[in-house]
C-alpha positions as a Markdown table, in Angstrom:
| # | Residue | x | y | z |
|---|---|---|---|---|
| 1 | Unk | -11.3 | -12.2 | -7.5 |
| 2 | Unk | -8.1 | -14.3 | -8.2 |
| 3 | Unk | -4.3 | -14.3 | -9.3 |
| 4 | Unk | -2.2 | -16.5 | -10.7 |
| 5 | Unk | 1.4 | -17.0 | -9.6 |
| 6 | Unk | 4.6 | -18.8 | -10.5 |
| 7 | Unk | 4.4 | -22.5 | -11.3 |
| 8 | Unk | 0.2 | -21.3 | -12.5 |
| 9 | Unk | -1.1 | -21.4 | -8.8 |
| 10 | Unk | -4.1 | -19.5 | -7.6 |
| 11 | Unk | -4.2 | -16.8 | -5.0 |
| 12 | Unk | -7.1 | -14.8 | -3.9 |
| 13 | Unk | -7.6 | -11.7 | -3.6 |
| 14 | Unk | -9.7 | -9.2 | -0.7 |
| 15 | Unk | -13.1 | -8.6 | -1.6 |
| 16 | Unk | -14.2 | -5.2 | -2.7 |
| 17 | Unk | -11.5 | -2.5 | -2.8 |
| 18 | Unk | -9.3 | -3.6 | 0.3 |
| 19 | Unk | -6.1 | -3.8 | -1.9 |
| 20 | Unk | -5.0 | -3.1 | -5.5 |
| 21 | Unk | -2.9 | -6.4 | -6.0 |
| 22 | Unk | 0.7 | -5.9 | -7.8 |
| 23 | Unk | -0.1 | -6.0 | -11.7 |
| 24 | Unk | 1.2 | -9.3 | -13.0 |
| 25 | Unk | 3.8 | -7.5 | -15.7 |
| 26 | Unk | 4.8 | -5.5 | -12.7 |
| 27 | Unk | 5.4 | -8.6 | -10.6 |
| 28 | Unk | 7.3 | -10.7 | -13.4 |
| 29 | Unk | 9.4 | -7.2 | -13.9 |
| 30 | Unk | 10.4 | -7.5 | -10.4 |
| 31 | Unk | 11.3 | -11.1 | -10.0 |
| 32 | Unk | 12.6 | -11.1 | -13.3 |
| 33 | Unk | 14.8 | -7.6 | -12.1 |
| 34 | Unk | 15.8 | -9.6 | -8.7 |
| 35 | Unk | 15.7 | -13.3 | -10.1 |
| 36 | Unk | 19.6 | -13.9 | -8.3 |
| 37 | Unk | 18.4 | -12.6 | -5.1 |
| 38 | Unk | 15.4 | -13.7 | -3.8 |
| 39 | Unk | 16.6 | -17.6 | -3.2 |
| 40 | Unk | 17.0 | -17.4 | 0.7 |
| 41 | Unk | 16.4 | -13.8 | 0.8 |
| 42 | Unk | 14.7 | -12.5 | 3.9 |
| 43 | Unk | 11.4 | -10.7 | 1.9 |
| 44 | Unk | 9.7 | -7.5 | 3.9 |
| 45 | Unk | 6.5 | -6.7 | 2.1 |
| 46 | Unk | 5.2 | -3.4 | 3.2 |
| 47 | Unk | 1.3 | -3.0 | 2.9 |
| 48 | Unk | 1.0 | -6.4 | 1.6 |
| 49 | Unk | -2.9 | -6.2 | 0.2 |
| 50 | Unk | -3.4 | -9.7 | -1.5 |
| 51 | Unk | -0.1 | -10.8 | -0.8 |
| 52 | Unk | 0.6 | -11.8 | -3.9 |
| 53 | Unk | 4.5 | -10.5 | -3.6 |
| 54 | Unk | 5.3 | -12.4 | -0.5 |
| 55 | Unk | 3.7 | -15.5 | -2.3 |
| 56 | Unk | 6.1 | -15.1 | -5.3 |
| 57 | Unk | 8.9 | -14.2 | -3.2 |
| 58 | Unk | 8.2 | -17.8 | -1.2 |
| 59 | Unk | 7.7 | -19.8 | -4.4 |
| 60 | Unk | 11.4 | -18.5 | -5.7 |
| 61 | Unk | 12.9 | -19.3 | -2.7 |
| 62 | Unk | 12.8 | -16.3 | -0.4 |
| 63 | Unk | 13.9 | -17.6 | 3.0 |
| 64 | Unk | 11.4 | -15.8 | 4.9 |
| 65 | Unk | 8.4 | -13.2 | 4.1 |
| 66 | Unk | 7.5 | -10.6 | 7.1 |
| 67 | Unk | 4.3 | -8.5 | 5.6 |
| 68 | Unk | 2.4 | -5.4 | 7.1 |
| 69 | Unk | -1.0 | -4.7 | 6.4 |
| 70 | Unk | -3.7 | -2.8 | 8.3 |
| 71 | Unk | -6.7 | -4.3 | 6.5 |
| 72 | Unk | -8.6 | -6.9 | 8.4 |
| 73 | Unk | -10.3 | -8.4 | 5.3 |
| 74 | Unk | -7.0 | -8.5 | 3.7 |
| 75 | Unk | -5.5 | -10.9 | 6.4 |
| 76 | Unk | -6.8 | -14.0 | 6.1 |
| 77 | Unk | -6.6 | -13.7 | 2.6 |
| 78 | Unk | -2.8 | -13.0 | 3.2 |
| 79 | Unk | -2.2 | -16.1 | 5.2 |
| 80 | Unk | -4.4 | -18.6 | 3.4 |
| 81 | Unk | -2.0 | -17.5 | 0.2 |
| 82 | Unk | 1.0 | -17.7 | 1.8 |
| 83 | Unk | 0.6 | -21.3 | 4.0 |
| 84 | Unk | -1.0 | -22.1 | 0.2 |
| 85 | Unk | 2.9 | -21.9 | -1.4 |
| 86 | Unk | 5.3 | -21.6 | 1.3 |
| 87 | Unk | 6.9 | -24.5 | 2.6 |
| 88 | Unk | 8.4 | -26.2 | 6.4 |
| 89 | Unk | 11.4 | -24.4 | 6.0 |
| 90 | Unk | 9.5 | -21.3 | 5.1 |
| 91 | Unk | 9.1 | -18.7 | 7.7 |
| 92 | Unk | 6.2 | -16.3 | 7.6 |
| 93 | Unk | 5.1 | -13.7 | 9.6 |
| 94 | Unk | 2.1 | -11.0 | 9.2 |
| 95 | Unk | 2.1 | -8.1 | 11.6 |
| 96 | Unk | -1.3 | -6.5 | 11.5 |
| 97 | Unk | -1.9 | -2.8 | 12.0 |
| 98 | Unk | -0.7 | 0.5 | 10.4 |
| 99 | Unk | 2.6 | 0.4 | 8.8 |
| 100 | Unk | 3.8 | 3.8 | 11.1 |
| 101 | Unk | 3.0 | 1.9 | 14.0 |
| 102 | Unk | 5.0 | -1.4 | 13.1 |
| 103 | Unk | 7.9 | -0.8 | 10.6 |
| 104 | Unk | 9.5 | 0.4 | 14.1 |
| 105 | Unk | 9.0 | -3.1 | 15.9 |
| 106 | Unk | 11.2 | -4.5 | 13.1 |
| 107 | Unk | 13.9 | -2.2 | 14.3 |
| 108 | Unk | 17.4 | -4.7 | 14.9 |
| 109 | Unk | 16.1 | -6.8 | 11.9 |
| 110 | Unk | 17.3 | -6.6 | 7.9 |
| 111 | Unk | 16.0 | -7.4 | 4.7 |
| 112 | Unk | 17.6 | -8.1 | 1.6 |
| 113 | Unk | 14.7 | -7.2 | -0.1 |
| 114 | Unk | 12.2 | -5.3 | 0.5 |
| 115 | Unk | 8.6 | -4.3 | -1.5 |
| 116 | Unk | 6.9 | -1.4 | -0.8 |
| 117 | Unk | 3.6 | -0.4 | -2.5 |
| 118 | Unk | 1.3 | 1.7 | -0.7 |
| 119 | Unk | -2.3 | 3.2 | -2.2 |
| 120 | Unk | -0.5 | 5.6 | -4.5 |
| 121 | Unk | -2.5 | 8.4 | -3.5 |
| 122 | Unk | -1.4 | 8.1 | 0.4 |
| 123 | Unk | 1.4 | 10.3 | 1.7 |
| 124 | Unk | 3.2 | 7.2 | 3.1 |
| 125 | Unk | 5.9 | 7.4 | 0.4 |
| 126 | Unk | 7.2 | 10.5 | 2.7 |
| 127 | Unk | 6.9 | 8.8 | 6.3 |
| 128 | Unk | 7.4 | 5.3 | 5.0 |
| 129 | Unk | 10.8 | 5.5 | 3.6 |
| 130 | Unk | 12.4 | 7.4 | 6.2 |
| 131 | Unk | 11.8 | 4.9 | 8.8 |
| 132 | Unk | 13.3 | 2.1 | 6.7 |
| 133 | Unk | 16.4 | 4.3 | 6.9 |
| 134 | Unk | 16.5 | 5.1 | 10.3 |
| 135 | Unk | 15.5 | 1.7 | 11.7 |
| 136 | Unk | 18.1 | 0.1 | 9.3 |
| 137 | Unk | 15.8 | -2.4 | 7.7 |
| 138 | Unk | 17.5 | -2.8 | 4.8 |
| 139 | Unk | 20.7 | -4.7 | 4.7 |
| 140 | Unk | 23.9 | -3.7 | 3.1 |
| 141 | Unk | 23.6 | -5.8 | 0.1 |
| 142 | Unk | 19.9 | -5.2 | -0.6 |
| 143 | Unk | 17.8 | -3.5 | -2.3 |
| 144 | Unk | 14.1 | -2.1 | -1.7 |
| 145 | Unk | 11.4 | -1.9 | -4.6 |
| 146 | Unk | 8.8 | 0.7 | -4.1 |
| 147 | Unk | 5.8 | 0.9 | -6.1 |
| 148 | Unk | 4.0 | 4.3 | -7.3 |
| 149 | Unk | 2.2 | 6.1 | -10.3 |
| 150 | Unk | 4.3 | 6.4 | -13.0 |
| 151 | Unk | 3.5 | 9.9 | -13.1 |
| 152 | Unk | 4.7 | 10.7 | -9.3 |
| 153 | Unk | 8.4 | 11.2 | -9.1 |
| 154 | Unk | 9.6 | 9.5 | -5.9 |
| 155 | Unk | 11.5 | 11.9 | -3.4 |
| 156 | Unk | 14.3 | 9.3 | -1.4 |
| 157 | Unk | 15.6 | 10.6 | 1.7 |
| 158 | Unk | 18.5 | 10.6 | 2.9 |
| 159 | Unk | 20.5 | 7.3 | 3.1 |
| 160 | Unk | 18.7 | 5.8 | -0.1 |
| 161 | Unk | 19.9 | 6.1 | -3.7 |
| 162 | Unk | 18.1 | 5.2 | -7.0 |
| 163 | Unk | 19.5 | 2.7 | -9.2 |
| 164 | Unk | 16.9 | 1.9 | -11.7 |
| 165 | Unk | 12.8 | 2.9 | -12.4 |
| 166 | Unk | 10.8 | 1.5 | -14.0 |
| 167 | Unk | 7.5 | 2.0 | -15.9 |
| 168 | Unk | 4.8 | -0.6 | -16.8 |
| 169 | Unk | 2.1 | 2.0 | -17.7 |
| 170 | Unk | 0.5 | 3.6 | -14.8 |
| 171 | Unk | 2.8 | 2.0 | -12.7 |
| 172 | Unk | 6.6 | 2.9 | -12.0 |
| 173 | Unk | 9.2 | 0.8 | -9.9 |
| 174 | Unk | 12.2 | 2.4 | -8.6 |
| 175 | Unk | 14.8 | 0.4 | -7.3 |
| 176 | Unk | 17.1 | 1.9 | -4.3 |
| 177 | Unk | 19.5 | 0.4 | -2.4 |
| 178 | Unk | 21.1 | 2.1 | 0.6 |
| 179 | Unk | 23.8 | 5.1 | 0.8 |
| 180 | Unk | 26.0 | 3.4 | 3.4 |
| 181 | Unk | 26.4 | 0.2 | 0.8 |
| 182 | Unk | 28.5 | 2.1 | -1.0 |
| 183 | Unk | 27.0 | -0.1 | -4.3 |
């Protein structure tokens, strides 16, 4: 299967049921939401799937895209859309394996923005977003995106605070940014 992106391009997708890519009202939402903020943004894209996020994030201007995902049909899909649209001054980076196991290598690095959408059925919402707290991923100024069922209220930790959701049918984006911002 395929995507289209920004500027009409094409992206593939995993075969089979590897990933369920970022519905394309969802994604314009988001970059619509954070148009002001993703040019030479540092982008973390948390179980990336098709990639299509990072791809969008690079074709308005992000800076850099870091993505973690654990499937290995999903990563060469990953990097054959992202060296499609990203340009020299681009930096990407994919780390491959569980996201428990490698959010914590990021640990001394922040994000303006980050994307989180796990399988919406997984109980990473509960481990996930703790450790973006406590590693200090994201920065000050930023703000994290994380994508669920529309029907599943999202329970923050500590040290994040909603400022918007969002539904788009089945799908809900809430938008937090952290406590110690003060925003």
């Amino acid at each position: 299967m395929s995507l289209r992106i920004s500027g009409n391009r094409l992206l593939q997708t995993p075969k089979g049921e590897v990933s369920r890519p970022t519905l394309s009202r969802v994604r314009e939402a988001v970059f619509n939401i954070w148009q002001a903020e993703v040019e030479d943004c540092r982008w973390l894209d948390l179980c990336t799937g098709s990639g299509s996020m990072g791809a969008e994030a690079l074709c308005h201007g992000a800076a850099s895209v870091t993505g973690i995902e654990k499937s290995p049909k999903a990563i060469p899909v990953i990097e054959q859309n992202w060296a499609k649209v990203a340009k020299d001054s681009q930096e990407t980076r994919l780390l491959r394996g569980n996201v428990m196991t490698r959010l914590p290598q990021l640990a001394g690095e922040q994000f303006e923005l980050i994307y989180f959408d796990p399988p919406y059925a997984s109980n990473l919402y509960e481990k996930v977003l703790p450790l973006i707290v406590s590693h200090q991923l994201l920065s000050p100024e930023g703000e994290l995106a994380v994508e669920h069922g529309s029907r599943n209220k999202l329970q923050l930790p500590e040290g994040l605070v909603l400022r918007r959701c969002k539904t788009y049918g089945s799908s809900a984006v809430s938008f937090c940014y952290s406590e110690s911002s003060g925003s």
